[in-house]
N, C-alpha and C positions, 0 to 999 in steps of 0.2 A: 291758400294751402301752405305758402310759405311763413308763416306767420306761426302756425298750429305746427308745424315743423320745430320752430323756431320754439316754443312754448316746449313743446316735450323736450330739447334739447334742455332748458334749463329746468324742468322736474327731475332730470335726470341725476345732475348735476349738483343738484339741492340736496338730494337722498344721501347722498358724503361716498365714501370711501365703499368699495365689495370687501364685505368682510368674510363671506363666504369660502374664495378661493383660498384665503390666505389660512384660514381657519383649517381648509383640507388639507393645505401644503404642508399645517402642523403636525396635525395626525397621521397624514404619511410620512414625516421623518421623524416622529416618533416612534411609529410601526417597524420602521427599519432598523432604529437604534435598538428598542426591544429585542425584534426578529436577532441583530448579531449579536447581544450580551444572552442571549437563547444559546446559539449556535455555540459561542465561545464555552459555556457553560457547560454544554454536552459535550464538546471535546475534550474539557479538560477533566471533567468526569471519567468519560472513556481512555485515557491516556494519552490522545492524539497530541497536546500539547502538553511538554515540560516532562514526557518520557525522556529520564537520563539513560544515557549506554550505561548495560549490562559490564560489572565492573566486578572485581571477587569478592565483594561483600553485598550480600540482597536477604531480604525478609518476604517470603513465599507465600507466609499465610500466618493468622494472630488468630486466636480464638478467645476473646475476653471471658474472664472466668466469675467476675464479681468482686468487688470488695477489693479492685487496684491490683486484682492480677489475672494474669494471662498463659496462654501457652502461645509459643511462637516457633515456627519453621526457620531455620535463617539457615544462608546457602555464606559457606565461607573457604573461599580456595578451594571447591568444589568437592565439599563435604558438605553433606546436609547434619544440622544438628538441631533437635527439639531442647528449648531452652524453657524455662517456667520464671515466668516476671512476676516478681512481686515490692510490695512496697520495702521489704527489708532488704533487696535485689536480686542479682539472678543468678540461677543454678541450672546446671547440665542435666536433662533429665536422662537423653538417650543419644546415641549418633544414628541416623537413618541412613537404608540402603538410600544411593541415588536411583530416580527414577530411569525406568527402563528406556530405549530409546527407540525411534518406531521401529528401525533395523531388528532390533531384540521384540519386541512385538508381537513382527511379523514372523518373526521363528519360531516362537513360541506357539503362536496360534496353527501354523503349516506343523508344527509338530505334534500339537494336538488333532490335527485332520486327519494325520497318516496314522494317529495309532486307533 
């Protein structure tokens, strides 16, 4: 019995290296590296990373208009102004009221329920 022991130890042995495991250890640290360039990807999408602080110059909203121009919202020193970008450059269209604030809102809406 010790002998046929002794035999499947070196059939074993013969067969070389498991490449099986190592082949999975691949694909799991591949899976991971994917999964965080995933994650990092949706964050930086959503704004979670590389959100700069709110400073007195910001762009609100851009509405591409075709043919290398735009209309654009930009908040500056806390006046909103609608600008029109185009290729030959930019013009003022209009200044917007600032938007209301929920305080104002909520008066608004309480004053609409009482009348």
């Amino acid at each position: 019995m010790i002998p046929l022991l002794l035999a499947q130890a070196d059939v074993v042995t013969a067969a070389g290296p498991v490449v099986l495991p190592s082949l999975w250890r691949t694909f799991g640290a591949l899976a991971i590296v994917l999964g965080l360039l995933g994650l990092m990807a949706f964050a930086l999408r959503k704004g979670v990373i590389g959100r700069r602080a709110r400073g007195q110059l910001g762009v609100e909203s851009a509405l591409a208009l075709g043919d290398r121009r735009s209309l654009v919202i930009v908040t500056v020193e806390n006046r909103r102004l609608l600008l029109g970008v185009s290729q030959g450059g930019v013009s003022l269209v209009t200044e917007l009221q600032p938007p209301p604030t929920f305080d104002q809102t909520l008066a608004r809406v309480g004053a609409v329920e009482q009348a």
